[in-house]
C-alpha positions in Angstrom: 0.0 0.0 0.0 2.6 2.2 0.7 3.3 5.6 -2.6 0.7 7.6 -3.5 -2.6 7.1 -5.1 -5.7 9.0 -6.3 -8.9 9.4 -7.3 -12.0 11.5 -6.9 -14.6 11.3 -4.2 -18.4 12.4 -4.3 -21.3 12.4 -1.4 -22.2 15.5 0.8 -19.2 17.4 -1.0 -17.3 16.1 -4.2 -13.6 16.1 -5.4 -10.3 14.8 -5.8 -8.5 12.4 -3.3 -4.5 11.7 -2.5 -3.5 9.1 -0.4 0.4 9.2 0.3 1.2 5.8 2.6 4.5 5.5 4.0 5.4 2.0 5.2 6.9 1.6 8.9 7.3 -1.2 10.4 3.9 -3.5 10.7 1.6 -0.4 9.6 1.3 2.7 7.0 1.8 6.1 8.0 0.9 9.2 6.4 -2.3 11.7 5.0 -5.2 12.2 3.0 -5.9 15.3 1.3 -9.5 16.0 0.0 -9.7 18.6 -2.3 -13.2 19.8 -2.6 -14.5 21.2 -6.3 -16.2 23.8 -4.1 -14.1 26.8 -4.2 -15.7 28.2 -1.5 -14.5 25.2 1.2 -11.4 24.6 2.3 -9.3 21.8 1.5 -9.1 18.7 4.6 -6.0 16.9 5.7 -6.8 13.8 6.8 -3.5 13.5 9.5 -2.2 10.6 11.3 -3.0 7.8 9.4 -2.3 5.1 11.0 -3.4 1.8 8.5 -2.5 -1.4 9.6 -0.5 -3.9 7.1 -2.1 -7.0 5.3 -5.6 -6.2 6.3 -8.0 -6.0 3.4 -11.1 -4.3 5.3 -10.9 -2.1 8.2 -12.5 0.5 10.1 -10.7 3.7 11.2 -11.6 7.1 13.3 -8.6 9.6 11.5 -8.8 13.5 13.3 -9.4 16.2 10.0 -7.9 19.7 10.0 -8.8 22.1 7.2 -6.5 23.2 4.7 -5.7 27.3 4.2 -5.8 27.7 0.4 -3.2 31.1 1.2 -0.5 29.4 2.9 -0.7 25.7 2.5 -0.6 24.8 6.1 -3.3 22.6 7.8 -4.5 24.7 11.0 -7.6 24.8 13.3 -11.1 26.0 12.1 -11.0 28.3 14.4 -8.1 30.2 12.8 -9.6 29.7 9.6 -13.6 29.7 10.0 -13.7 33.9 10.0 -13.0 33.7 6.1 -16.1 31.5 5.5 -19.8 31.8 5.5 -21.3 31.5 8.9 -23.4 28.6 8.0 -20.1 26.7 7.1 -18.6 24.4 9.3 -15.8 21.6 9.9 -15.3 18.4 10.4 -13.1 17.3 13.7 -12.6 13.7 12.7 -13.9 10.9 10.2 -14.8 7.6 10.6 -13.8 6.0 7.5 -13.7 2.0 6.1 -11.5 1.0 3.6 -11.6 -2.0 1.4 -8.0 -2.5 0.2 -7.7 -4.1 -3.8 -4.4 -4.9 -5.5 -4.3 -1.6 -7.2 -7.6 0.3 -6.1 -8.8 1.2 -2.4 -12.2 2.1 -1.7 -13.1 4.2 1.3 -15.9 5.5 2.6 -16.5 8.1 5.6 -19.2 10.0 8.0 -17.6 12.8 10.2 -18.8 13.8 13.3 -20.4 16.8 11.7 -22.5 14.3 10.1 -21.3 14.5 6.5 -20.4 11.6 4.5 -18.2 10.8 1.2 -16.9 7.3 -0.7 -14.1 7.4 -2.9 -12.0 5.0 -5.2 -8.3 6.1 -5.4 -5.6 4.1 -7.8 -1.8 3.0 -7.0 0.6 5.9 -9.1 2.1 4.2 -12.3 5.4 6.3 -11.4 7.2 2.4 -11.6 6.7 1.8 -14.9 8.7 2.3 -18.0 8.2 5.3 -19.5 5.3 6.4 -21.8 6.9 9.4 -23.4 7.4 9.2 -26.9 10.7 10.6 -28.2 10.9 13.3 -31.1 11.3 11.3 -34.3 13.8 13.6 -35.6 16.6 13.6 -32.9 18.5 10.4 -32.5 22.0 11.2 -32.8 24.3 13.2 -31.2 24.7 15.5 -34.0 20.6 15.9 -34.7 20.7 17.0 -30.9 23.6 19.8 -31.1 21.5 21.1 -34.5 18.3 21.2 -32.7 19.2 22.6 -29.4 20.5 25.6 -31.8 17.0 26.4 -33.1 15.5 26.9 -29.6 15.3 30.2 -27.8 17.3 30.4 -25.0 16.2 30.4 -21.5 12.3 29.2 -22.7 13.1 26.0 -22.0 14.8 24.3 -19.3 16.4 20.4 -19.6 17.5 17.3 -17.7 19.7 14.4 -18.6 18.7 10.9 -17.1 21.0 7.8 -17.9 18.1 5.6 -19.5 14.9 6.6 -21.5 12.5 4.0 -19.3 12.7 5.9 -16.1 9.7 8.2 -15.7 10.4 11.9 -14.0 10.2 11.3 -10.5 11.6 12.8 -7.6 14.8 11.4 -5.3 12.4 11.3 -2.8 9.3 9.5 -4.7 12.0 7.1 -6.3 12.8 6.0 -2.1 9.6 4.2 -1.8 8.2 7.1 0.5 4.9 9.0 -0.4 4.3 11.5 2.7 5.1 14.5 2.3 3.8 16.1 5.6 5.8 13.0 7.7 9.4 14.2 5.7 8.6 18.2 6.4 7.6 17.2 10.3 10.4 14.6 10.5 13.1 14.8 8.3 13.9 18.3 7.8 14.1 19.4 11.2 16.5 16.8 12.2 18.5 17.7 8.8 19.0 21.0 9.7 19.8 20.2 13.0 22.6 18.4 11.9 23.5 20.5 9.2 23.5 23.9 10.8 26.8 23.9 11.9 28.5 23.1 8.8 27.6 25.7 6.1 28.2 29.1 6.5 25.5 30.9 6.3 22.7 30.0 8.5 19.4 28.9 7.0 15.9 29.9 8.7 13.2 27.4 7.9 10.5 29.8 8.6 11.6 32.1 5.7 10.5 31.4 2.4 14.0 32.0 0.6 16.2 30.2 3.0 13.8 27.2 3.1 14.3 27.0 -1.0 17.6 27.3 -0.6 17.8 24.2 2.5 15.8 21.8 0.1 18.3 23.2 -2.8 21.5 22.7 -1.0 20.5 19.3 0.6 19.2 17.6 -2.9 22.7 19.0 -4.2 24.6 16.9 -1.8 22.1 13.8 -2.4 19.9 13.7 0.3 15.9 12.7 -1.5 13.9 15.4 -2.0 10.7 16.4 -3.7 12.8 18.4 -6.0 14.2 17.8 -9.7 17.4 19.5 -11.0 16.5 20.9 -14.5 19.1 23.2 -16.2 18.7 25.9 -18.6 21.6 24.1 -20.9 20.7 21.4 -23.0 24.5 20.5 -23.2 24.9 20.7 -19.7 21.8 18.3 -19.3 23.5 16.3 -22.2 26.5 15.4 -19.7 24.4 14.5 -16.9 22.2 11.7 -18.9 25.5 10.1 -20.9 27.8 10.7 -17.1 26.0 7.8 -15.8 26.4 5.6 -18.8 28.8 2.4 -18.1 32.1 3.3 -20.1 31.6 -0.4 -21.4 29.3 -3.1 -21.8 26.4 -0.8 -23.3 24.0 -2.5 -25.9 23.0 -1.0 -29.0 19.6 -0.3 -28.0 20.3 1.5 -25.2 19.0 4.9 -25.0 19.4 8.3 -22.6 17.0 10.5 -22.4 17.2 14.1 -22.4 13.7 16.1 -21.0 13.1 19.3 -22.5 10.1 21.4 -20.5 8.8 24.8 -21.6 8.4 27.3 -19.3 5.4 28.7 -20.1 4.3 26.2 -17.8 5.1 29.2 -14.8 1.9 30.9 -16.8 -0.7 28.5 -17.7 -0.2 26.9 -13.7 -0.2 28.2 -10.2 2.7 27.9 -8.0 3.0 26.8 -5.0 6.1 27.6 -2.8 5.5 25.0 -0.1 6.2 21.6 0.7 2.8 20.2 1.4 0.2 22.3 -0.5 -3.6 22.1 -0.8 -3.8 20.8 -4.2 -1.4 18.6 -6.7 1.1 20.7 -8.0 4.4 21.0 -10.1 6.1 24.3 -9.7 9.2 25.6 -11.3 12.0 27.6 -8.7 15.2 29.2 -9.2 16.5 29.3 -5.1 18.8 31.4 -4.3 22.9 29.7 -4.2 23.2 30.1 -0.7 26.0 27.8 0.2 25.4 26.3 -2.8 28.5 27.2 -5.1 27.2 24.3 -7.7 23.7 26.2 -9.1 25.5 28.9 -10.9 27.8 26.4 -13.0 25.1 24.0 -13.5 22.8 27.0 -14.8 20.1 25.1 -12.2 16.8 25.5 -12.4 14.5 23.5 -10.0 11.0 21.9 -10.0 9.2 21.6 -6.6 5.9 18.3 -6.7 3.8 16.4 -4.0 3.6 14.2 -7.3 4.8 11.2 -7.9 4.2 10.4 -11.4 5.3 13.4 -12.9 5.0 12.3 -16.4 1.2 11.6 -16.4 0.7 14.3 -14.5 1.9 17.0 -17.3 0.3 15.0 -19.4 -3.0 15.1 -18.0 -2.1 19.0 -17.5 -1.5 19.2 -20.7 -4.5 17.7 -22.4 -6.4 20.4 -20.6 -5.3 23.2 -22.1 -4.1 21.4 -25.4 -0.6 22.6 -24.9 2.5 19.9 -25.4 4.3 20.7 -21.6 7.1 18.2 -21.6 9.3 16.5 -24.9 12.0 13.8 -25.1 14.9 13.0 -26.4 16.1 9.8 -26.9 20.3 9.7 -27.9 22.8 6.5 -28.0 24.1 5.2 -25.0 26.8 4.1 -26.9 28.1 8.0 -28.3 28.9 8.0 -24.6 32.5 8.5 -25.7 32.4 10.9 -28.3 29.9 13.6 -26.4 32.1 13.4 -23.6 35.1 14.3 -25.1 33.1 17.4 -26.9 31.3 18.3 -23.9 34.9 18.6 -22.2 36.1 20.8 -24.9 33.1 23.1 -24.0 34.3 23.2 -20.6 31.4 20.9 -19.4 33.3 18.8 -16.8 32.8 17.2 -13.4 35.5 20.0 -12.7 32.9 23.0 -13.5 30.0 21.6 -12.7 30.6 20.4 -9.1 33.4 22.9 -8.0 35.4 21.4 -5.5 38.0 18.5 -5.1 35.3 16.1 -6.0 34.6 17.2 -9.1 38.3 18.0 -9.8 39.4 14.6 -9.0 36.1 12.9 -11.1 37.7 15.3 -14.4 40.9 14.3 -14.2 40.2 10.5 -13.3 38.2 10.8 -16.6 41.1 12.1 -18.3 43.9 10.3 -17.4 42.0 6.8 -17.2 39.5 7.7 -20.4 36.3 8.6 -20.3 
């Protein structure tokens, strides 16, 4: 059970539903967010959910908090009830059954308020191969370094992955963990405890900026975050799909991918500049490079999602407002050699992009032992 899954939900109210399950131990932790088609009601977080393992059918009483649409942040009714109708209230907890299926879950609920809902919800396809079909007319090296000359610079943003199967998911997605609001109550706090005396400038959580530049800095240095690393170069995304490539042993068929995402998505979409907001989201962020002396050479841009199949999820997007969001670009594993060595003479090297002896070693090791 444990990832994400969703669905829609009708009765006294009707919307979308998003189960992110965490398994610990013998149960599932984690939330359910029910986002109502009524503009004029908030959100509800359904909060520790606590769902035991290998049961098909339960029963469970799970406290609610409404959602503020402003902030993001789950908080009390009585903070939030002034900016409703009167005649609107909120739930304090649900009693809710769920029917567990191999790749469906059926709940239904009746709060103590007296209102009621059922809902089907489906397991994310974020596991399986990609669905993405490549452009037709890029499949070599040299069809790549032609086309990335015809687009506009800085419309588009890129990122390199080492095989064409993998979907776009975040580091912390591809983990096996779903909830969101357990990593921004658990993880992050401890992080930063640790962390705080080891870079230079201090970081405050409770500011917008700094806390952008924390998750930056941290997915930098490869602790899993909801972020993806995009950058603004399609060369420099070029070395990080072929850097992973094995120097031998490659078959013909095999295939990186290179992601190219226009930016007009910033218009067409809301952002959202929190962790854990009141709707599904994928929002595009350029943090600032506070102790982070990698974003400027990488010409990073970031994306922040509560999503975990991020693929279906611009697709979907895109359908909506008949717009083509996301492209891909499929090249030869096996011209690992080659783009290398040409990337290298643009000065694209684990030496510039990762300054530090790190990166210095990893550019030398590759040119003194091949690449």
């Amino acid at each position: 059970m444990n990832g994400q899954w969703i669905g829609g939900y009708v009765g006294t109210n009707q919307g979308s539903l998003v189960l992110d399950l965490d398994e610990v131990g013998d149960r599932y932790e984690g939330s359910a967010l029910a986002l109502e088609s009524n503009p004029s009601l908030p959100p509800t977080l359904a909060v520790l959910l606590n769902v035991p393992k290998g049961q098909k059918s339960f029963h469970l009483r799970t406290p609610l908090m409404p959602i503020d649409r402003m902030s993001g942040r789950a908080v009390s009714w009585d903070a939030l009830k002034e900016n409703y109708p009167s005649d609107v209230t909120h739930p304090n907890y649900a009693d809710i059954k769920w029917d567990v299926g191999t790749d469906t879950i059926e709940i239904s609920w009746v709060t103590d308020i007296g209102t009621n809902g059922k809902g089907l919800v489906r397991k994310s396809r974020s596991t399986q191969p990609s669905e993405l079909i490549p452009l037709p007319q890029v499949t070599t090296w040299e069809d790549y370094r032609r086309f990335a000359r015809t687009l506009e610079p800085y419309q588009h943003i890129f990122r390199g992955q080492t095989s064409n199967q993998w979907r776009l998911r975040t580091s912390f997605h591809r983990t096996g963990r779903s909830s969101l609001v357990r990593y921004e109550l658990n993880d992050i706090p401890a992080l930063h405890r640790h962390l705080s005396g080891m870079i230079a400038e201090p970081l405050d959580l409770r500011d917008p900026l700094h806390n952008a530049a924390f998750y930056n800095l941290i997915q930098h240095h490869g602790y899993p975050t909801p972020l993806l690393d995009w950058t603004y170069s399609p060369f420099i995304a070029a070395y990080f799909a072929y850097n992973g490539v094995p120097r031998s042993g490659v078959a013909a068929e095999d295939r990186v991918r290179v992601f190219i995402l226009d930016k007009v998505w910033s218009k067409d979409f809301e952002s959202m500049f929190v962790v854990t907001p009141p709707k599904l989201h994928f929002t595009l962020l350029e943090p600032l490079a506070l102790n982070n002396p990698r974003v400027v050479p990488q010409q990073s841009v970031s994306s922040v999602t509560n999503v975990d199949d991020i693929e279906t999820y611009l697709k979907h997007q895109g359908q909506r407002s008949k717009k083509e969001y996301v492209r891909a670009i499929d090249l030869p594993a096996s011209e690992r050699k080659p783009v290398m060595e040409e990337l290298s003479l643009m000065g694209i090297t684990a030496g510039s992009l990762f300054p530090g002896i790190d990166g210095a070693c990893e550019q030398l090791r590759d040119r003194f032992f091949g690449m």
